[in-house]
TIZA-951817 format. One line per 10 residues: number of its first residue (from 1); their letters; for each residue z, x, y of N, C-alpha, C. Coordinates in Angstrom, 3 decimals. Example, Ala and Ser with C-alpha at 12.3 -4.5 7.8 and 13.67 -1.06 7.14 Angstrom:
BEGIN
1) AS) 7.800:13.190:-5.690:7.800:12.300:-4.500:7.800:13.200:-3.300  7.080:12.850:-2.250:7.140:13.670:-1.060:7.870:12.900:0.030
//
This chain:
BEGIN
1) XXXXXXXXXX) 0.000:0.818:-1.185:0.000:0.000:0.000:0.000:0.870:1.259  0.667:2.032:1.191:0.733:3.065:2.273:-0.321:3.606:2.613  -1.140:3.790:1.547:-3.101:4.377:1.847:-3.463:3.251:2.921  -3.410:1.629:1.741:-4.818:0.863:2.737:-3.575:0.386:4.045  -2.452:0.882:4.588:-2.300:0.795:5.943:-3.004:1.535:6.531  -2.811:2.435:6.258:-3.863:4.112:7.177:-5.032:3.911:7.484  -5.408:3.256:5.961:-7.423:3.160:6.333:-7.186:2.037:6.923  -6.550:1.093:7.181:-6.797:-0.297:8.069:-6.297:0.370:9.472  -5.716:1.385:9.904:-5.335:2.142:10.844:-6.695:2.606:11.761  -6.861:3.269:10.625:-7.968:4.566:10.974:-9.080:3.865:11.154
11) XXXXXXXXXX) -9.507:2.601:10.845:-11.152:1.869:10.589:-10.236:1.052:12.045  -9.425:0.175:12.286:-9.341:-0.232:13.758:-9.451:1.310:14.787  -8.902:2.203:14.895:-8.996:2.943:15.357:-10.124:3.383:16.037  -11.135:3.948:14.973:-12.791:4.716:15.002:-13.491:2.840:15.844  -12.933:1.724:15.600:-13.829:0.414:16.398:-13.429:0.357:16.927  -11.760:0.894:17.602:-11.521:0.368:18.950:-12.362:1.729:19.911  -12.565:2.936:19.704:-12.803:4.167:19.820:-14.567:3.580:20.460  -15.172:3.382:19.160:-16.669:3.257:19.386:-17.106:1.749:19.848  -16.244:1.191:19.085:-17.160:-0.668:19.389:-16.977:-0.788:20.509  -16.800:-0.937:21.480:-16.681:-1.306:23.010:-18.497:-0.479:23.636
21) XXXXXXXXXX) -18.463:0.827:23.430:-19.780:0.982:23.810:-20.681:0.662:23.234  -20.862:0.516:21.981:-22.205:-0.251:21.233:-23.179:-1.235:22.012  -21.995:-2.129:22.857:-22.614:-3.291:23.690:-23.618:-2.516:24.445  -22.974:-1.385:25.422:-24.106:-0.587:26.443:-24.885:-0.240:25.947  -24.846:0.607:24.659:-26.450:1.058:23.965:-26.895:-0.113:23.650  -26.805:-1.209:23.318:-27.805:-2.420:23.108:-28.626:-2.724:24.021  -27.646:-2.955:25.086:-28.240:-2.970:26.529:-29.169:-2.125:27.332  -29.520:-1.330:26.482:-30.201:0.058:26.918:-29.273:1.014:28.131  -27.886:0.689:28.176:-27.436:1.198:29.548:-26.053:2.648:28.416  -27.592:3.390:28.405:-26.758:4.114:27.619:-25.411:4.970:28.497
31) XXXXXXXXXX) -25.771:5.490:29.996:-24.810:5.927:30.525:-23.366:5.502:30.401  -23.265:4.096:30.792:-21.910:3.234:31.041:-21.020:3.722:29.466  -22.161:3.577:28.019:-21.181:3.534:26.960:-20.927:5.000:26.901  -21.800:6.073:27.298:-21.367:7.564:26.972:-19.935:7.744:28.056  -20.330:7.247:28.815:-19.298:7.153:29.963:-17.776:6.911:29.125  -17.636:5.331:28.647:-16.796:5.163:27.879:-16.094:5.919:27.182  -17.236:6.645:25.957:-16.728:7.161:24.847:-16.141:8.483:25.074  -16.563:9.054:26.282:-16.009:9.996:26.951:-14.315:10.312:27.218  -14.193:9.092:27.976:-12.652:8.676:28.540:-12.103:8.609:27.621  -12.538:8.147:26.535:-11.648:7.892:25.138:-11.552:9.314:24.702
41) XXXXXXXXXX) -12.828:10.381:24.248:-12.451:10.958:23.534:-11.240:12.171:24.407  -11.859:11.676:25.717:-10.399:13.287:26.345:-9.274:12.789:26.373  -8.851:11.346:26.102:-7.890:10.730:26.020:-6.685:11.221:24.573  -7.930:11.415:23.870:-7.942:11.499:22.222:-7.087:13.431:22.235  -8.336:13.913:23.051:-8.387:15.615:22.970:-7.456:16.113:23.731  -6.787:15.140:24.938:-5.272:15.657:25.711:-4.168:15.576:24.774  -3.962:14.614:23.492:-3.315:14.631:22.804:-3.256:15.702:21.529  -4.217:15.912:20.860:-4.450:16.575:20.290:-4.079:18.413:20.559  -4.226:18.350:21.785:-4.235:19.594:22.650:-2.663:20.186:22.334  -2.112:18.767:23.258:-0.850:18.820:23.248:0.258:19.165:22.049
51) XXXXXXXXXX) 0.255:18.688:21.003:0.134:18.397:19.723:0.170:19.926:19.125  -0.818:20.668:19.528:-1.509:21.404:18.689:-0.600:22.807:19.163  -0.454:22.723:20.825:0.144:24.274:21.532:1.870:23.924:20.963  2.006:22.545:20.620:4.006:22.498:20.435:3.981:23.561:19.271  3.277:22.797:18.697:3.227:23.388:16.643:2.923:24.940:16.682  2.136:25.378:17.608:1.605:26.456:17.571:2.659:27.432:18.381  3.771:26.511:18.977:4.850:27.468:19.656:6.043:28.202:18.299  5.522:27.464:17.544:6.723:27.790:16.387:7.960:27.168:16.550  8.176:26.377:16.998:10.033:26.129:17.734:9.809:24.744:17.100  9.031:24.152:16.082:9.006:22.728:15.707:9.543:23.450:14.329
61) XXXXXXXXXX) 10.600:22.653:13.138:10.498:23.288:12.014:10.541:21.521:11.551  10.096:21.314:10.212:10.471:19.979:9.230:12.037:19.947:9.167  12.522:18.798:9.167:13.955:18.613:8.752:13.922:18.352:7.255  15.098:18.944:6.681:14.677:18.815:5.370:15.467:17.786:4.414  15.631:16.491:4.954:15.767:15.021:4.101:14.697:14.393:4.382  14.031:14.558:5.302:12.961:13.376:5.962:11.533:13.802:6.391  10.507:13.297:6.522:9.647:13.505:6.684:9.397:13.926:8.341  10.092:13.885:9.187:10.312:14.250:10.421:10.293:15.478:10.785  9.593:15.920:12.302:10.208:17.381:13.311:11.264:16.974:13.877  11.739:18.573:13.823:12.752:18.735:14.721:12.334:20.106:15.462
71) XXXXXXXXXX) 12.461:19.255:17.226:12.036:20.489:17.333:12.730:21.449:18.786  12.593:22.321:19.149:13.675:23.352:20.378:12.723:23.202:21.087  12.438:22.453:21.380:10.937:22.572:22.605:11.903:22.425:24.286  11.197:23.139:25.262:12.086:23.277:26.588:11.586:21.347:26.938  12.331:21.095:28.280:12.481:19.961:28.580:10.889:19.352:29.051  10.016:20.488:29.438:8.447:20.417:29.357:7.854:20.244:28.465  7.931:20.781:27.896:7.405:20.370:26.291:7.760:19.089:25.505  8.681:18.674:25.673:9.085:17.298:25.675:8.457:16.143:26.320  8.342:16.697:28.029:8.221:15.461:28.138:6.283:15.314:27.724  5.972:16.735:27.763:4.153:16.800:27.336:3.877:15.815:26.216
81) XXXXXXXXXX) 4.847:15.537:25.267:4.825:14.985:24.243:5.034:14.011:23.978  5.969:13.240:25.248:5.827:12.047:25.024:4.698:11.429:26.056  3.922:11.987:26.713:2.989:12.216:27.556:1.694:11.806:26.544  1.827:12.802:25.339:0.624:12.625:24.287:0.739:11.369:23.427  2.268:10.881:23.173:2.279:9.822:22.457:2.138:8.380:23.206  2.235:8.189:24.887:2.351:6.892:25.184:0.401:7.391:26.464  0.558:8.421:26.591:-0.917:8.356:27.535:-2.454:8.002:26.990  -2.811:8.339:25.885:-4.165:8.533:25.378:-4.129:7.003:24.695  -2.784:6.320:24.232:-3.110:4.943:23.797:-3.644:4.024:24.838  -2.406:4.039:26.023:-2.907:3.197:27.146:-4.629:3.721:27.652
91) XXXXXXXXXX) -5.162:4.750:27.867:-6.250:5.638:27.780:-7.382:4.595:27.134  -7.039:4.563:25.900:-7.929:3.879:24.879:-7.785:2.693:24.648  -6.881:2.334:25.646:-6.731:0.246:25.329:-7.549:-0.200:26.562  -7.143:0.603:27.756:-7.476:0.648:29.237:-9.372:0.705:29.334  -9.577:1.672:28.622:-11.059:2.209:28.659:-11.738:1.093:27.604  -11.133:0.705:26.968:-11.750:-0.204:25.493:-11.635:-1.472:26.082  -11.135:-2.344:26.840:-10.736:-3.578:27.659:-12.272:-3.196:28.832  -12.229:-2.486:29.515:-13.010:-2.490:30.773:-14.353:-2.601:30.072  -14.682:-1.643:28.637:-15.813:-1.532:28.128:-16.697:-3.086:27.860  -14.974:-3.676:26.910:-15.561:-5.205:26.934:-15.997:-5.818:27.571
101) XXXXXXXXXX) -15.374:-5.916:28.429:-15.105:-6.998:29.964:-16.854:-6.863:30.549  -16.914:-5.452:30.706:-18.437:-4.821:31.411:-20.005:-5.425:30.719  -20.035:-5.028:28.990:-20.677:-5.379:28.539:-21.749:-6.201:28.111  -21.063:-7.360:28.816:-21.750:-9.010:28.471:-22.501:-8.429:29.613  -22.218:-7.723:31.197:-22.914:-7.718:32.401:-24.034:-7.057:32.112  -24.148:-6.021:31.600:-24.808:-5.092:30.751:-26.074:-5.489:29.964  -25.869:-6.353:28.987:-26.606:-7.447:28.334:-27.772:-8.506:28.937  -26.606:-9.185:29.998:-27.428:-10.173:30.862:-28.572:-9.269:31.635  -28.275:-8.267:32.449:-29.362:-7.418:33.164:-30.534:-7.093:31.885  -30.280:-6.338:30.843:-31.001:-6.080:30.025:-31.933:-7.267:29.851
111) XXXXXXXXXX) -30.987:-8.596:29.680:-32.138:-9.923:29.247:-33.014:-10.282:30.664  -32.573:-10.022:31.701:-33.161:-10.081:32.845:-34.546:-8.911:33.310  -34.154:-8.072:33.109:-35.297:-6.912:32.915:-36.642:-7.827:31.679  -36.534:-7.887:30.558:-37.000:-8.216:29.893:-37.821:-9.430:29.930  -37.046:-10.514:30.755:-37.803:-11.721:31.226:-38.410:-11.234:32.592  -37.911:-10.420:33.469:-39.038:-10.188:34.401:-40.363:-9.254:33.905  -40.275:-8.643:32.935:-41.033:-7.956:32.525:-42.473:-8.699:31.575  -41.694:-10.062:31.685:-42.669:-11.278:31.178:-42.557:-11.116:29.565  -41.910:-10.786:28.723:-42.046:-10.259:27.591:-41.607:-11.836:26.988  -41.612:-12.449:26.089:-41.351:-13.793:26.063:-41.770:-14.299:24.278
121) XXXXXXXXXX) -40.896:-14.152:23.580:-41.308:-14.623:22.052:-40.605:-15.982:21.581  -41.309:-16.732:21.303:-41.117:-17.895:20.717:-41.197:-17.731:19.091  -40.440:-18.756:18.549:-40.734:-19.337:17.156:-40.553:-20.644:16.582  -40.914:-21.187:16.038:-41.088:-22.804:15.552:-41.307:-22.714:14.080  -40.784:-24.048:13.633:-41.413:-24.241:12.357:-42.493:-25.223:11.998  -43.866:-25.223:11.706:-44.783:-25.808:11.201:-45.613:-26.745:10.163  -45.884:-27.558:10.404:-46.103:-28.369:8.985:-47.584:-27.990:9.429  -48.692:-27.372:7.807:-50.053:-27.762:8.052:-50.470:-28.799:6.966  -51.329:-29.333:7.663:-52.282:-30.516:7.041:-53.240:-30.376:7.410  -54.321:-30.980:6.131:-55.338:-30.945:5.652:-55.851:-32.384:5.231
131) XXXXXXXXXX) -56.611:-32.727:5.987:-57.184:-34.414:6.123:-56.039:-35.141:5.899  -55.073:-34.850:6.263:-53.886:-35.945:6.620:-52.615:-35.664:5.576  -52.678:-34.844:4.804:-51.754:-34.491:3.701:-51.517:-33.312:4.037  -49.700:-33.223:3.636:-49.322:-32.485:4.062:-49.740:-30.663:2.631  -50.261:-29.979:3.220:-50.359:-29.089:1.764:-49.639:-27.449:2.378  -48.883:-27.546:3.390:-47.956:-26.315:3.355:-47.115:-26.340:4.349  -46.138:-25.224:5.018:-44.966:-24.892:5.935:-45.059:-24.100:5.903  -44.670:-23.528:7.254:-45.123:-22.118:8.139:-44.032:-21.694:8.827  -43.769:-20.421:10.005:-43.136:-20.512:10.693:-44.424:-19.717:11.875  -44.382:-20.535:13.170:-45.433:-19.872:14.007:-44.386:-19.093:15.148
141) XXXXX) -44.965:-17.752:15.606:-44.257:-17.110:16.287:-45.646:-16.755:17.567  -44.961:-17.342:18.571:-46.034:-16.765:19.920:-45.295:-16.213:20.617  -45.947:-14.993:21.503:-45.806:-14.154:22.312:-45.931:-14.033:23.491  -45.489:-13.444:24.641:-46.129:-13.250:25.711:-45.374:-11.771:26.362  -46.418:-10.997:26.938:-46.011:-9.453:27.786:-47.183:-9.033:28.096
//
């Protein structure tokens, strides 16, 4: 049960991470989503950073009943850390909310480009007949650009 928390972790995670820009690349507005995925990932990489110079100070050791650090870190290092644990979430809820919110705008222009551009596809479904009997079904698709 402890695995499929993680992977139900890790798979919301990588969609809250990426799905928000998908909308802009649909939209052809690829800037806005690189833009996005950006904020997220230095959001991601300030933590990581952080994370990485504590461990690498040596002054973190495992406690040994629990799966926990313990660690001598100065009162900077502390607070860097709780810096890494409450900043890059808000980061990635903040940046993942605006992405949404933006998107649909994103979309509509795209469908607007496209209808000014006269581009215009229809589809219907068809009955043909032949001296008055019906002898097939179709689907007709017309165009216009």
């Amino acid at each position: 049960a402890k695995e499929l928390t993680w992977t139900g972790v890790g798979v919301i995670g990588v969609s809250w991470f990426i799905g928000p820009a998908v909308g802009h690349f649909y939209a052809d507005f690829d800037r806005q989503g690189w833009i996005g995925l950006g904020i997220r990932a230095a959001g991601l990489a300030s933590a990581g950073i952080v994370w990485a110079i504590a461990s690498a100070s040596g002054k973190c050791a495992p406690r040994e009943s629990e799966m926990q650090y313990e660690c001598g870190l100065s009162e900077s290092w502390n607070t860097a850390i709780w810096y890494s644990i409450i900043v890059p979430p808000l980061v990635l809820l903040v940046s993942g909310i605006y992405d949404m919110v933006v998107a649909p705008r994103s979309a509509r222009r795209a469908n607007a480009r496209a209808n000014a551009a006269g581009l215009k596809i229809s589809a219907a479904p068809i009955i043909i007949r032949n001296d008055g009997q019906t002898t097939g079904a179709g689907l007709r698709v017309v165009g216009t650009f």
